[in-house]
ROPA-377669 format. One line per 5 residues: number of its first residue (from 1); their letters; for each residue x, y, z of C-alpha. Coordinates in Angstrom, 3 decimals, decimal comma. Each point is the difference from the previous one (the first is absolute). Example, Ala and Ser with C-alpha at 12.3 -4.5 7.8 and 13.67 -1.06 7.14 Angstrom:
REM residues 2
1> as> 12,300:-4,500:7,800  1,370:3,440:-0,660 .
This chain:
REM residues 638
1> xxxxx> 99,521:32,312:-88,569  1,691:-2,765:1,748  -0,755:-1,121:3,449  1,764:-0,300:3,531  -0,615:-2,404:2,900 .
6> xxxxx> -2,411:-2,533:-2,251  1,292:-3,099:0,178  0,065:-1,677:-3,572  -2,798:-2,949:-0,346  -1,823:0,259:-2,896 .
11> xxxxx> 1,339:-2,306:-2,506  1,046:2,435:-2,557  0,609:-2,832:-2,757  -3,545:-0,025:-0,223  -0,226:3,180:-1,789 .
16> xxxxx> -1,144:0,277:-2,652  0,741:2,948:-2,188  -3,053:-0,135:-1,500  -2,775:-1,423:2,063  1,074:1,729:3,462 .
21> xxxxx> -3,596:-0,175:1,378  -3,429:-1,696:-1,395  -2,615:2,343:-1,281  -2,520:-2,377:2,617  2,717:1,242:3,110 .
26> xxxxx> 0,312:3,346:-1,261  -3,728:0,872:-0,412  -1,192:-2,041:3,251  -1,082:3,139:1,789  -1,867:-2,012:3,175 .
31> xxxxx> 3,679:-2,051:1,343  -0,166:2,614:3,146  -2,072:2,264:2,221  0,520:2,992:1,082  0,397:-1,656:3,508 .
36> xxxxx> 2,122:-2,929:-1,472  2,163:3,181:-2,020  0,220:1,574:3,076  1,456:-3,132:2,455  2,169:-0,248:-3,094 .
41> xxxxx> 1,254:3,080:0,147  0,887:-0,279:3,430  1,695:-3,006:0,103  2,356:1,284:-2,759  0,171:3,296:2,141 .
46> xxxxx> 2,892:0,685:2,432  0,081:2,991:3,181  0,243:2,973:-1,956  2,166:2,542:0,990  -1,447:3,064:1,484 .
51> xxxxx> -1,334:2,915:-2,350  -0,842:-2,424:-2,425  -3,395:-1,782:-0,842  0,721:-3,394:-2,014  -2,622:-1,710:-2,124 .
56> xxxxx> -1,566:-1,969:3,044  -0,861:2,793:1,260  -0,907:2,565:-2,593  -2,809:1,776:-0,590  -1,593:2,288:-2,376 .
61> xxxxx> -3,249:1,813:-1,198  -0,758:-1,770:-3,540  -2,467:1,973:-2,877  -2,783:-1,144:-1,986  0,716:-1,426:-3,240 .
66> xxxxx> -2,385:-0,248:-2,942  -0,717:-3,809:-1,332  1,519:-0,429:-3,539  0,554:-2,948:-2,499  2,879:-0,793:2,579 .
71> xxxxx> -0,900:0,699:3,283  -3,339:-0,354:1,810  0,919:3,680:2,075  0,725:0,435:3,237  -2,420:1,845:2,718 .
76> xxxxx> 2,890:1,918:2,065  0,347:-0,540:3,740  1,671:2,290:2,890  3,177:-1,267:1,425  -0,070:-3,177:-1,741 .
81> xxxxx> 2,106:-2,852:0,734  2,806:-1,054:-2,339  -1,250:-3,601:-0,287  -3,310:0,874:-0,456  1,049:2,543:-3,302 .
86> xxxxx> 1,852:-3,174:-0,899  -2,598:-2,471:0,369  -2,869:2,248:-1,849  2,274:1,122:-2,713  0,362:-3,619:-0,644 .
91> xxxxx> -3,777:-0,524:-0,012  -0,604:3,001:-2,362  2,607:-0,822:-2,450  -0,018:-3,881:0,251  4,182:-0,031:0,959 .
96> xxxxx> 0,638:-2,346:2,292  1,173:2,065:3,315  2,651:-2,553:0,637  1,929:1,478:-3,648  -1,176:3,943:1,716 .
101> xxxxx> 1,841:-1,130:3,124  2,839:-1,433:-2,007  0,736:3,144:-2,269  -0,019:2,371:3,414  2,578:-2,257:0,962 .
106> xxxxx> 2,178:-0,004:-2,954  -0,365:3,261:-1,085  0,728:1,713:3,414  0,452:-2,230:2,616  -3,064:1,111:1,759 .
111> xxxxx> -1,095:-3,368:1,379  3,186:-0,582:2,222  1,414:3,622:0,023  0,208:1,466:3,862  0,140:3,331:-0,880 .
116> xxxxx> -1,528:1,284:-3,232  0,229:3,277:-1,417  -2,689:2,103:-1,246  0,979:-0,113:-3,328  -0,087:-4,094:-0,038 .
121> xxxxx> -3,787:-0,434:0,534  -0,176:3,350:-2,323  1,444:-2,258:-2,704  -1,190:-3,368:1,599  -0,031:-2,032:-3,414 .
126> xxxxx> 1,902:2,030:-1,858  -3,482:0,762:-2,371  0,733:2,947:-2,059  3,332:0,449:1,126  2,632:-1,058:-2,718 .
131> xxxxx> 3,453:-0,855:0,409  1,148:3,642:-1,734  -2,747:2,466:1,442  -2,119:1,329:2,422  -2,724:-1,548:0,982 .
136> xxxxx> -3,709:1,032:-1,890  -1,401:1,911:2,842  -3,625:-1,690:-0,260  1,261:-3,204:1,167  1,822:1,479:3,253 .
141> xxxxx> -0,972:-1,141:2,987  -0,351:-3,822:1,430  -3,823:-0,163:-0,882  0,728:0,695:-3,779  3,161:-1,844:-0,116 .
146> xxxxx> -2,294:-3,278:1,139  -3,221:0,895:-1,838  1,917:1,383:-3,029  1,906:-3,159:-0,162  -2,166:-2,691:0,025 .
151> xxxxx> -2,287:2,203:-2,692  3,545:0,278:-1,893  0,490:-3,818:0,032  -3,344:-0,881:-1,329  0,170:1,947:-2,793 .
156> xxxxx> 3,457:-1,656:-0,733  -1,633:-2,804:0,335  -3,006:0,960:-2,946  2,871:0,296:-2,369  -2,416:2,717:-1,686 .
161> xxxxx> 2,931:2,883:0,062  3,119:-2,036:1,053  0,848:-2,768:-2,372  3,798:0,247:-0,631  0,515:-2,732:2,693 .
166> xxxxx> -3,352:-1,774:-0,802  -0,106:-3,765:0,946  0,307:-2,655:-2,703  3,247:1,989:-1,604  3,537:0,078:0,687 .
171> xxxxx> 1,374:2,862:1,069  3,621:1,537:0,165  -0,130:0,724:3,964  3,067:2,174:1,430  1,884:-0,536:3,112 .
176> xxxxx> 0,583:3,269:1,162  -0,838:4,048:-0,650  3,445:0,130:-1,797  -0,734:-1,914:-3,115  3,924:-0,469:-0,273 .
181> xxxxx> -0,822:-2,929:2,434  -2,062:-1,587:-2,680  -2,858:-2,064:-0,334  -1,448:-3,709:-1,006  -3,407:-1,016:-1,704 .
186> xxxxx> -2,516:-1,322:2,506  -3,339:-1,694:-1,249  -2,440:1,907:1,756  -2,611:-2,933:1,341  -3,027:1,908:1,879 .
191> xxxxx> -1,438:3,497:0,707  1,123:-0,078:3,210  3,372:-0,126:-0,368  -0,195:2,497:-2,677  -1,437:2,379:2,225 .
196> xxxxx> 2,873:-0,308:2,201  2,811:0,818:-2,598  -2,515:3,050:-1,144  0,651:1,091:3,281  3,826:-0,780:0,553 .
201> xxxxx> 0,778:-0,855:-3,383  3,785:-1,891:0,961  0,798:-3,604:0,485  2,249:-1,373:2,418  3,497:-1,203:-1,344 .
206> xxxxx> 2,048:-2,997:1,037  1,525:2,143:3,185  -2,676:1,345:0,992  -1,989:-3,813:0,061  2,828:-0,938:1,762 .
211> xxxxx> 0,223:2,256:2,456  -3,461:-1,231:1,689  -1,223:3,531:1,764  4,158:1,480:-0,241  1,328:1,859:-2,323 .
216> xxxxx> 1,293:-1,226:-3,486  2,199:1,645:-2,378  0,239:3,453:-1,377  -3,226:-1,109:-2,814  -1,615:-1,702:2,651 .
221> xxxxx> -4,188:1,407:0,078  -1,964:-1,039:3,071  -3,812:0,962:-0,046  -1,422:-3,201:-1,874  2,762:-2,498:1,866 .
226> xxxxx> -1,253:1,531:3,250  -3,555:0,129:-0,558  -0,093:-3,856:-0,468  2,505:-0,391:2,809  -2,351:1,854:2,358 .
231> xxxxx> -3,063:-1,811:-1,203  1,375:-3,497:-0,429  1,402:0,742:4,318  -2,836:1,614:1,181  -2,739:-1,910:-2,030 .
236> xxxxx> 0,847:-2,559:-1,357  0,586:-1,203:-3,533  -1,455:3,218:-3,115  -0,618:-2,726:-2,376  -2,654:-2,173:2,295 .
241> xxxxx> -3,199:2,096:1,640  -0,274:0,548:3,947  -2,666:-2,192:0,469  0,342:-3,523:-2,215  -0,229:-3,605:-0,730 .
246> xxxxx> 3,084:-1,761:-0,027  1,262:-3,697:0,350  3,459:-1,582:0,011  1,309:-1,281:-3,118  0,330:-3,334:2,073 .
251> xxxxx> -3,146:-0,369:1,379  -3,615:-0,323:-0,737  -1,152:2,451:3,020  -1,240:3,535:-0,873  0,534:2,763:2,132 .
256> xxxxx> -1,850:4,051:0,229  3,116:2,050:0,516  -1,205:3,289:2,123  1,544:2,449:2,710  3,160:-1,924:-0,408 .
261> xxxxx> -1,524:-3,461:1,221  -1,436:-2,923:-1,636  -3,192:-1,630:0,141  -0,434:-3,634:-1,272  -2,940:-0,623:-2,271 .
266> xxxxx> -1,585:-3,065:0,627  -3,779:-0,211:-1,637  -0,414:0,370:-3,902  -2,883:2,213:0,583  2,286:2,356:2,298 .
271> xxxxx> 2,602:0,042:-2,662  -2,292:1,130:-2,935  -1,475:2,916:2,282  3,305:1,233:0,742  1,661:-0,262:-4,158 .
276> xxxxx> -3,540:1,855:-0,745  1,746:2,940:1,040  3,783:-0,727:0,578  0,305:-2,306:-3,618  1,949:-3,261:-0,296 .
281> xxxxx> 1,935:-0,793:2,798  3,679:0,681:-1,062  2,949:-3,009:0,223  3,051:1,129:1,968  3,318:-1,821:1,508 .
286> xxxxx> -0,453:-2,216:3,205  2,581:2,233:1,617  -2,276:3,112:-0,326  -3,060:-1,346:0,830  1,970:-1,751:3,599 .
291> xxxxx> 1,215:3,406:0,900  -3,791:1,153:0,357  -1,271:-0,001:3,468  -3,353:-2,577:-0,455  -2,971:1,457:2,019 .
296> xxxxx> -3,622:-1,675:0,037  -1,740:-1,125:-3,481  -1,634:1,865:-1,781  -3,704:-0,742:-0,139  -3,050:1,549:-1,653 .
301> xxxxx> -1,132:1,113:3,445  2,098:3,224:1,021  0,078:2,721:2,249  0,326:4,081:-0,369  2,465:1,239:2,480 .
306> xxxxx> -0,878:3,172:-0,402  -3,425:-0,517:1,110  -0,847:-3,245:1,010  -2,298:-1,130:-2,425  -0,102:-3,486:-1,742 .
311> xxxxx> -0,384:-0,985:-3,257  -0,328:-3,096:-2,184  1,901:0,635:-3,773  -1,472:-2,239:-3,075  1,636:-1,241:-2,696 .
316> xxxxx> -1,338:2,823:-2,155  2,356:2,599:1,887  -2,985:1,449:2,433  0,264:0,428:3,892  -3,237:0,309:2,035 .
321> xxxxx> -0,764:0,362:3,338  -1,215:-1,978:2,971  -2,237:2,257:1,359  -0,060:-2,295:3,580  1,887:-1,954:1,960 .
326> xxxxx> -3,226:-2,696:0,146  0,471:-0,136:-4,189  3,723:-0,338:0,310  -0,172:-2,909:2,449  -3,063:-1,502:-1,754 .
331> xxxxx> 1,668:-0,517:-2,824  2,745:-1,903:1,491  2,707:2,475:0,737  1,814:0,797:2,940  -0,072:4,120:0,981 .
336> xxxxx> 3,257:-1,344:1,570  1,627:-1,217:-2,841  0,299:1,883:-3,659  2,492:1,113:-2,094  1,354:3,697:0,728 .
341> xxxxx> 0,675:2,017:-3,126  1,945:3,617:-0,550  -2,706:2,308:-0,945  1,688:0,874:-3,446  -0,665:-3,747:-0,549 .
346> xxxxx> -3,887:-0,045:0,982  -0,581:3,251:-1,543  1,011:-1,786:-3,373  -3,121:-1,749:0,510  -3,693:1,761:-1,094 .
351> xxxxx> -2,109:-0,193:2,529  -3,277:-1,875:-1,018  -3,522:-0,848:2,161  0,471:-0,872:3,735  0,116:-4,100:0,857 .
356> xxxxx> -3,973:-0,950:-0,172  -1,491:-2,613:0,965  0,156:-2,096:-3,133  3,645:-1,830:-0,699  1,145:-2,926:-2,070 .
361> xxxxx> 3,484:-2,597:0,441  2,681:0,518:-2,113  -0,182:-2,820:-1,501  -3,607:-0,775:-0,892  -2,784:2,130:-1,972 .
366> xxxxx> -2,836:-0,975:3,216  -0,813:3,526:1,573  -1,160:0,236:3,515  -1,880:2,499:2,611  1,290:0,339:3,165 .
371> xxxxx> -3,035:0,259:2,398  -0,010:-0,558:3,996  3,512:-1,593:0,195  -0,646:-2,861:-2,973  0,593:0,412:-3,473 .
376> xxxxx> -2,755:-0,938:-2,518  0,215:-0,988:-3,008  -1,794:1,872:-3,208  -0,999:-3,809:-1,477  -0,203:1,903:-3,550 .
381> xxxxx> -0,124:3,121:-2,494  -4,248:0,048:0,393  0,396:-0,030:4,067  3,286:2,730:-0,686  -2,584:2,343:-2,203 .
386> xxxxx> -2,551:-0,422:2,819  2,050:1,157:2,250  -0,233:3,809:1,200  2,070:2,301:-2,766  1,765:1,864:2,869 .
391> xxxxx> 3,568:-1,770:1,237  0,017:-2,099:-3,101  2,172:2,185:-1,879  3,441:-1,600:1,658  0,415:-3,306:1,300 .
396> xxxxx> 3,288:-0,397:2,253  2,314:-2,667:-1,447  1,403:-1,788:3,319  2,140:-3,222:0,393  -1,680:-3,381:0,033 .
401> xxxxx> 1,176:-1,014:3,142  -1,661:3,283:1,465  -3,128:-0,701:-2,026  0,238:-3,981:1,410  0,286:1,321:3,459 .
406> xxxxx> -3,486:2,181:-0,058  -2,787:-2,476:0,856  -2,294:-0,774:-2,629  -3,502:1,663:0,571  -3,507:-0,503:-1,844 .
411> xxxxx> 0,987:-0,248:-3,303  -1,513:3,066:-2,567  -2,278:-1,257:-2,554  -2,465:1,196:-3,133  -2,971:1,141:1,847 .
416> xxxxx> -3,333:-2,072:-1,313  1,653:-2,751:-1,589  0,761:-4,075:0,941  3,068:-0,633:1,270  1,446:-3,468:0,642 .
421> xxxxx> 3,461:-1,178:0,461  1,857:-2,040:-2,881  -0,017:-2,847:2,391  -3,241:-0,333:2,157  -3,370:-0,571:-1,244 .
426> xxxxx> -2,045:2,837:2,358  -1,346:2,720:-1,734  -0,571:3,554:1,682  -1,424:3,190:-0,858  2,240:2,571:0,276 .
431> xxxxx> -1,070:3,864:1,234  1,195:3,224:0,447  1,799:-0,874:3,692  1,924:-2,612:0,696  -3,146:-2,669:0,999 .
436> xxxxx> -0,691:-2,517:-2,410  -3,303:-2,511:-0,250  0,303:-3,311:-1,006  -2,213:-1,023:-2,863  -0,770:-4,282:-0,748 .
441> xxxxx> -1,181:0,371:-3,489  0,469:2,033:-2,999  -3,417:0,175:-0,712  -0,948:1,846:3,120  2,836:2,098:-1,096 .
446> xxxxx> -1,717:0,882:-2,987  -3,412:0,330:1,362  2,098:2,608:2,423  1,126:1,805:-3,303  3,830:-0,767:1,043 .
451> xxxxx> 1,337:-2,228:-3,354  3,871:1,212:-0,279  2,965:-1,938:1,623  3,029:0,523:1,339  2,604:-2,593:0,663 .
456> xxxxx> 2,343:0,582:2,721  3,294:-1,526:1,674  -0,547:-2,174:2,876  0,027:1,438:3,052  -1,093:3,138:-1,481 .
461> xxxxx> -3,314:0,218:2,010  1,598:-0,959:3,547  -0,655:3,442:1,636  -2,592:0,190:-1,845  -3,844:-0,300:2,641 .
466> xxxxx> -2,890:-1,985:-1,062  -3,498:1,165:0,526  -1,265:-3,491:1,981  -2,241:-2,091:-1,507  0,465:1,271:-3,593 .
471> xxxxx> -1,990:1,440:-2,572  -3,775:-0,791:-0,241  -2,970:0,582:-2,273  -1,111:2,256:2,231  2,691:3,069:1,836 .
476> xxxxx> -0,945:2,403:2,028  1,828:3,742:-0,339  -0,438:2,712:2,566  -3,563:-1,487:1,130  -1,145:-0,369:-3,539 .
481> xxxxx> -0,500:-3,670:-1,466  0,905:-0,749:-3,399  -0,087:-3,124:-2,441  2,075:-1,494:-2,810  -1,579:0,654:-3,213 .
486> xxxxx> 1,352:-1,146:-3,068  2,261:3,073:-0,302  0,386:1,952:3,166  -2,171:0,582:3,333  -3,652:0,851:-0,005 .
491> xxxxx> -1,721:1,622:2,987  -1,588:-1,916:1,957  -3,360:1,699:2,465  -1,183:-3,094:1,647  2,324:-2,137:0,675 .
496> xxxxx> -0,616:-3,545:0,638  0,755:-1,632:3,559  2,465:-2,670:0,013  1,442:0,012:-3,610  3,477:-0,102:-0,582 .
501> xxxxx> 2,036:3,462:1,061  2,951:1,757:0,044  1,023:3,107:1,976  2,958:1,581:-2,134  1,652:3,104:0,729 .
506> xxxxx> 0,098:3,310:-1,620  3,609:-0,672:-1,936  -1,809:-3,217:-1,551  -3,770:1,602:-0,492  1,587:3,059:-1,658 .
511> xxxxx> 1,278:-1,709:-2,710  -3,035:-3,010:-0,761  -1,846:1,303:-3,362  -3,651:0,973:0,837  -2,398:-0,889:-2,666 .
516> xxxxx> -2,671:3,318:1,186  -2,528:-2,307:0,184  -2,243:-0,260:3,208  -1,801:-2,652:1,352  -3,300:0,228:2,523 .
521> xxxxx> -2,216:-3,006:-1,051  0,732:-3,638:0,902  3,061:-1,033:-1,207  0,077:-2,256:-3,268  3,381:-1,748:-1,562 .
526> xxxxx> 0,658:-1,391:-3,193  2,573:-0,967:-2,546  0,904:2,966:-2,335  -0,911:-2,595:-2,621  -3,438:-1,715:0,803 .
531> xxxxx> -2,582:-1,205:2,529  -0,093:-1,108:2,501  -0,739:2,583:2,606  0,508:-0,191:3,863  -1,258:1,696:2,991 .
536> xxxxx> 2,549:1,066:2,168  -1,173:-1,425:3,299  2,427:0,623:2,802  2,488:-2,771:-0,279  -1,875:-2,001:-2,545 .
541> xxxxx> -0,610:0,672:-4,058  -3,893:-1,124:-0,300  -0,555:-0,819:-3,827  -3,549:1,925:-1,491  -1,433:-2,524:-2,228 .
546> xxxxx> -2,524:2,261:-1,735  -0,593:3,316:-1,148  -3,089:0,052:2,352  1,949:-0,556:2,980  2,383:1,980:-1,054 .
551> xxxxx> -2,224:3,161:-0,082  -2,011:-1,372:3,119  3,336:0,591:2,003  0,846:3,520:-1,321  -3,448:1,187:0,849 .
556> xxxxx> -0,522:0,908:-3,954  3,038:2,473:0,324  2,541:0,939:-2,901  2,344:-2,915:-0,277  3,753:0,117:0,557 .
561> xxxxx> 2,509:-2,816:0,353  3,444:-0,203:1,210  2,120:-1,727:-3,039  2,025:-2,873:1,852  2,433:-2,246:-1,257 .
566> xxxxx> -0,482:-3,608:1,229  3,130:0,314:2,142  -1,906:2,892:2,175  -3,483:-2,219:0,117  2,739:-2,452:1,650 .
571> xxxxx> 0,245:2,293:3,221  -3,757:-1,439:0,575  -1,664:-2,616:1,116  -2,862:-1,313:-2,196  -3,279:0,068:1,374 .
576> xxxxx> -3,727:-0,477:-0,519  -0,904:1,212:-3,165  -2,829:1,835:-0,815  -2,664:-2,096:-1,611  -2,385:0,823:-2,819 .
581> xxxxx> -3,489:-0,228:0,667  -1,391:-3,641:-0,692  2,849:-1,785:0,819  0,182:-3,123:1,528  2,753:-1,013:3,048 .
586> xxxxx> 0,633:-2,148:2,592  2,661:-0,166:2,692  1,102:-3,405:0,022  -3,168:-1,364:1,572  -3,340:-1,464:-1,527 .
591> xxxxx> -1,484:3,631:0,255  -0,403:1,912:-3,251  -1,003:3,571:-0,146  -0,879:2,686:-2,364  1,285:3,794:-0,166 .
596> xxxxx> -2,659:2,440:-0,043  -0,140:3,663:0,177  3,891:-0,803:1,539  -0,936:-2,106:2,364  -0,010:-3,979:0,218 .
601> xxxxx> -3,302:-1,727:0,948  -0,260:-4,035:0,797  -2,031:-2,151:-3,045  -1,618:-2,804:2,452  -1,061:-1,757:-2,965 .
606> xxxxx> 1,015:-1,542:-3,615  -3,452:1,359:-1,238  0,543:3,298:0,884  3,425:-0,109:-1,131  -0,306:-1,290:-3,365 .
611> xxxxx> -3,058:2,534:-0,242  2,768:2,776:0,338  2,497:-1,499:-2,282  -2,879:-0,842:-2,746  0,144:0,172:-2,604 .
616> xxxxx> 3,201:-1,315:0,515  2,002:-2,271:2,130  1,435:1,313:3,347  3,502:0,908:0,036  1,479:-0,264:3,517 .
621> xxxxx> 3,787:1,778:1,185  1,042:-1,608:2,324  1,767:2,511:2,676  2,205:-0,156:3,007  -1,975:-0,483:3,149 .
626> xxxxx> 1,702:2,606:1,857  -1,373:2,869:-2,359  -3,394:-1,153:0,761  0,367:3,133:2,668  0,795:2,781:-2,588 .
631> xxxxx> -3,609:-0,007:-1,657  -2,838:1,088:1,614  -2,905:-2,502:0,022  -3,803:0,166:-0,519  -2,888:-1,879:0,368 .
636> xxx> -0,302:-3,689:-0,902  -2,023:-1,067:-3,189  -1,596:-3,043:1,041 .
């Protein structure tokens, strides 16, 4: 039918005979809501006359229908609006509702018409109703007319029982029901627009293409002309999809095309979440893309009108959402400032998990957890496997400059391991928290069980606390004392007073090797290789000289020592040793004395003292005069 009081603007020297609308157009069933169908309908909508009910207003009580290989059924609903049969057809069927709306339009003029018969939303889109009969009394009524001709169009589209237009073939296409009007071969390109010309199987001739939305000659067929008229007017060009990429064929900038607006791309990472779902952006003239009203960009962080909510999309075509307005502004955005979407835009989206608390930058591999306002970073793949299981499953990809903009917090590292960074020469041991202990030496490292390394980038360990004073020989956790032994911590009972200690906390204790040993005798040291041994003294490492002392200390009692690498002996001073019976010392005065039963006595005289030496001669240590006090002394021998 030809059309009154349109004015002409689709460019009908852009038809194309056989390509009148893309399969991708034609099939995208989410381009409106029922809402956005109903504003639409509307606006198009003028004051109709009275006694009439026009399409804006129409209303009707619509059945179940079974799902098939077609359709997904439909759950009928009292009284239903127009635009909502529209917009759920469409979602059954996967027709775009924008080609729905379009067909009601051409067909009968029920989109604009002011007073509508009966009969025209009877026959709404002309399904089941031929040119030369009645029409099939099962598709009567607006309901079927929608439902039964979006179901209609996708089985066109399957090409399973209609293939004598079938894309990929040239076909002889008439121009008109009287075949004296002739025809012309048109290559059929898509499905799409072979469904149409299953439907109303005429082309448009010369007049009729010239006549815009008049009438053309006597020949002249006008259901295919008008359909792309309508759609090209009202939404915009069939070939390109509602929502898009485009850029100028001028220009370097890349646009999303959506709701008739443009949004400027401006990040990489925001482009390749957006062609995840839309595909490659699309190169059109400079003129088209300046006629576009330009609204904000269009950034990864968007916003649901419908509801509210906020969502971050990633490059792998998933939206998920903030769950708070704390995470949201944590991670650098603004709950001011986002890119709104149409809702048939974001619903192209899956939804994946909510925003955690773990993110990365778009342009770096380092992941992070956000934690009291500071981001911190997972140092590497051991400290990410340590980490608890739940929240890892999604890490938010966010700009660097939001990432920049968090301050840095403790950094996260391998729990019971060194750490150092690349740079500096301190050591730490690393726990299960964010405290660290420095440690001076690798060998008390390995007397503390702790032997692997991990090198880190300066400035890694800013945040990061330090037990004071370091690691010692000794540390104390939760009130029990423990010491270094050649491959983890050994319980120790009785403490001694005044050696060197550490108080760590639980995050560091937790993950320090224990080597299930206990200790509850006096405390003995030596190298895991040989003699000599030590009594741990307080402060001071006390060298036994003799298996007799040795046993004379420990009160006959099993025998344990701690295995201690030279670099943990260092933590000590050296004192007094512990002399063997019948050894001779002085302390840098004339006075020479003898160990007995561990004690020193006085020799007043060379007689006596060569007596005790015989048969040999005396051999006299000379010691340091200040550890004169550490031995007990006896009786003189004159």
């Amino acid at each position: 039918m030809a059309a009154s009081g349109i004015r002409p603007a689709a460019d009908l020297s852009l038809f194309r005979a056989g390509n009148i609308i893309s399969d991708a157009v034609f099939t995208d069933a989410g381009t409106m809501t029922a809402d956005q169908i109903q504003a639409f309908l509307q606006s198009k909508g003028g004051t109709c006359q009275s006694g009439y009910t026009c399409l804006k207003d129409f209303r009707i009580s619509s059945v179940d229908r079974p799902a098939d290989r077609y359709c997904n059924g439909y759950s009928g609903v009292p009284n239903e609006r127009a635009s909502s049969i529209l917009a759920r057809v469409a979602q059954s069927c996967g027709i775009n509702p924008q080609v729905l709306v379009v067909m009601l339009q051409k067909e009968q003029g029920l989109v604009t018409h002011t007073w509508p018969s009966q009969w025209r939303y009877d026959a709404a889109l002309g399904q089941g109703c031929p040119d030369d009969a009645p029409c099939d009394p099962s598709f009567v009524g607006f309901f079927h007319q929608i439902y039964g001709a979006a179901r209609q169009m996708k089985i066109y589209l399957e090409g399973r029982y209609f293939q004598w237009y079938a894309p990929g073939n040239t076909w002889s296409i008439l121009y008109n029901p009287d075949r004296s009007c002739g025809s012309s071969p048109v290559y059929i390109e898509n499905a799409a627009t072979a469904a149409l010309y299953y439907y109303t199987p005429y082309q448009p001739n010369r007049a009729a293409l010239a006549a815009g939305y008049g009438e053309g000659d006597y020949c002249s067929a006008y259901g295919n002309r008008n359909f792309f008229n309508y759609f090209t007017d009202w939404f915009g060009s069939p070939q390109l999809p509602s929502s898009r990429l485009v850029k100028a064929s001028d220009s370097d900038a890349i646009y999303l095309y959506a709701s008739s607006q443009k949004y400027h791309i401006v990040s990489g990472t925001d482009l390749a979440a957006y062609m995840s779902r839309l595909g490659w952006y699309q190169t059109v003239s400079s003129g088209y893309l300046a006629a576009i009203p330009e609204t904000t960009t269009a950034t990864r962080f968007i916003r649901d009108a419908r509801d509210g909510a906020m969502y971050l999309l990633e490059t792998d075509g998933t939206k998920h959402h903030f769950p708070s307005a704390e995470l949201v502004t944590g991670y650098g955005f603004s709950m001011a400032v986002y890119t709104s979407l149409p809702a048939n835009l974001i619903d192209r989206f899956p939804t994946g998990a909510d925003v955690g608390v773990y993110f990365k930058d778009d342009v770096s591999t380092a992941y992070y957890r956000w934690e009291n306002g500071t981001r911190r970073h997972v140092t590497t793949l051991g400290a990410w496997n340590q980490l608890p299981a739940a929240g890892r499953g999604y890490v938010a990809t966010i700009p660097q400059a939001n990432v920049a903009g968090i301050p840095q917090g403790a950094a996260i590292l391998p729990a019971g391991t060194l750490v150092k960074e690349a740079s500096a020469p301190e050591v730490y041991i690393s726990g299960t928290g964010s405290e660290i202990v420095h440690i001076p030496s690798w060998g008390i490292a390995q007397d503390a069980g702790i032997t692997g390394l991990t090198l880190l980038n300066d400035g890694a360990l800013a945040q990061n606390p330090r037990v004071p004073g370091g690691f010692a020989p000794f540390v104390v956790c939760n009130d029990a004392t423990f010491a270094v032994d050649g491959e983890g911590l050994t319980r120790i009972l009785n403490p001694t007073a005044g050696a060197p200690t550490a108080q760590l906390p639980d995050s560091l204790c937790a993950t320090l090797p224990r080597t299930g040993r206990t200790n509850s005798y006096a405390l003995f040291a030596k190298s895991p290789q040989a003699d000599p041994v030590y009594l741990i003294s307080g402060a001071q490492l006390r060298h036994v000289r003799s298996q007799q002392r040795l046993q004379d200390v420990n009160a006959g009692r099993p025998l344990a020592f701690l295995s201690w690498t030279p670099e943990t002996r260092g933590y000590f001073a050296v004192g007094a040793p512990l002399l063997a019976d019948g050894s001779f010392v002085s302390f840098g005065g004339p006075e020479i004395y003898v160990v007995q039963g561990g004690v020193i006595r006085h020799v007043q005289s060379t007689a006596t003292l060569l007596q005790l030496a015989s048969p040999g001669w005396p051999s006299i240590e000379a010691l340091p005069s200040g550890w004169r006090g550490s031995y007990a002394e006896g009786p003189p021998i004159p």
